[in-house]
C-alpha positions as CSV (number, residue, x, y, z in Angstrom):
1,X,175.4,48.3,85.6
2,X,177.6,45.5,87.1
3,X,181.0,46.1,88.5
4,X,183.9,44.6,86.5
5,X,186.2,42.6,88.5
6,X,188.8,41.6,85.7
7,X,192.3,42.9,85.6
8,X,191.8,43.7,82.1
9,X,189.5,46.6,81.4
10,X,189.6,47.0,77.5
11,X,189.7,43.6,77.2
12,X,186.3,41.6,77.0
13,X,186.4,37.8,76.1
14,X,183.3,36.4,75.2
15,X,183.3,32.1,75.3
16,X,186.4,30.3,75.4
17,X,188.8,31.0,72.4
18,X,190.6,33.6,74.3
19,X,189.6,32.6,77.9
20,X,190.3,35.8,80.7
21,X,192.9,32.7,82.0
22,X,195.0,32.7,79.5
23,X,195.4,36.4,79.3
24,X,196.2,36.7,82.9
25,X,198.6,33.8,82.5
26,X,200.0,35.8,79.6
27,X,200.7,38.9,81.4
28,X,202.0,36.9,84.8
29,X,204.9,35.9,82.0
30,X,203.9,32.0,82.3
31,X,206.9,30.2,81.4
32,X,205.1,26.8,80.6
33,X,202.8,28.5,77.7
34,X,204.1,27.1,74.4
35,X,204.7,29.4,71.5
36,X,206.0,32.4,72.9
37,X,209.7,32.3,72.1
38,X,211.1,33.6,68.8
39,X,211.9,30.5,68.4
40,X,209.0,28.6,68.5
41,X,208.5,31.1,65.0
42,X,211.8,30.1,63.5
43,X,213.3,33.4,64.3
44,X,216.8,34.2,66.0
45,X,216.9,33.8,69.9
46,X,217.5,37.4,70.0
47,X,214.8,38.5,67.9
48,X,211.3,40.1,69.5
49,X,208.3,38.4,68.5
50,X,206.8,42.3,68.5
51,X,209.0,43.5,66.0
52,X,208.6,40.5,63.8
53,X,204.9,40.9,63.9
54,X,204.9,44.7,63.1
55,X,207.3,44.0,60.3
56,X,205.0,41.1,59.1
57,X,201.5,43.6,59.8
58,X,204.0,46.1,57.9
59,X,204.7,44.2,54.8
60,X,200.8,42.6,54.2
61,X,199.7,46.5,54.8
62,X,201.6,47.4,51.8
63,X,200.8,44.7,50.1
64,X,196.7,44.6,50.4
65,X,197.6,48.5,49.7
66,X,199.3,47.4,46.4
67,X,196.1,44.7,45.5
């Protein structure tokens, strides 16, 4: 069994979609990765992108429940 050396331990990335990079960058709070201001989703300055998406995964729950 090989020791894991990542920082992320329930993460495994396989290939280079979602490269073990751009996590780490992610959690270092990278300033120059595009797309992560509310903004950048035509939401209010103010609003968190993680309460958008729960009220997004909220809404297509019910509705695929409804379908």
């Amino acid at each position: 069994m090989s020791k894991r050396t990542s920082m992320f331990n329930n993460v495994r990335t396989e290939g280079a979609i979602l490269p073990a990079e751009l996590l780490q960058r992610l959690v270092s709070g990278d300033t120059t990765l595009e797309g992560l201001k509310p903004t950048d989703y035509h939401l209010s300055p103010s609003e968190r992108l993680n309460e958008a998406a729960t009220r997004a995964w909220n809404r297509m729950t019910g509705i695929w429940k409804t379908y």
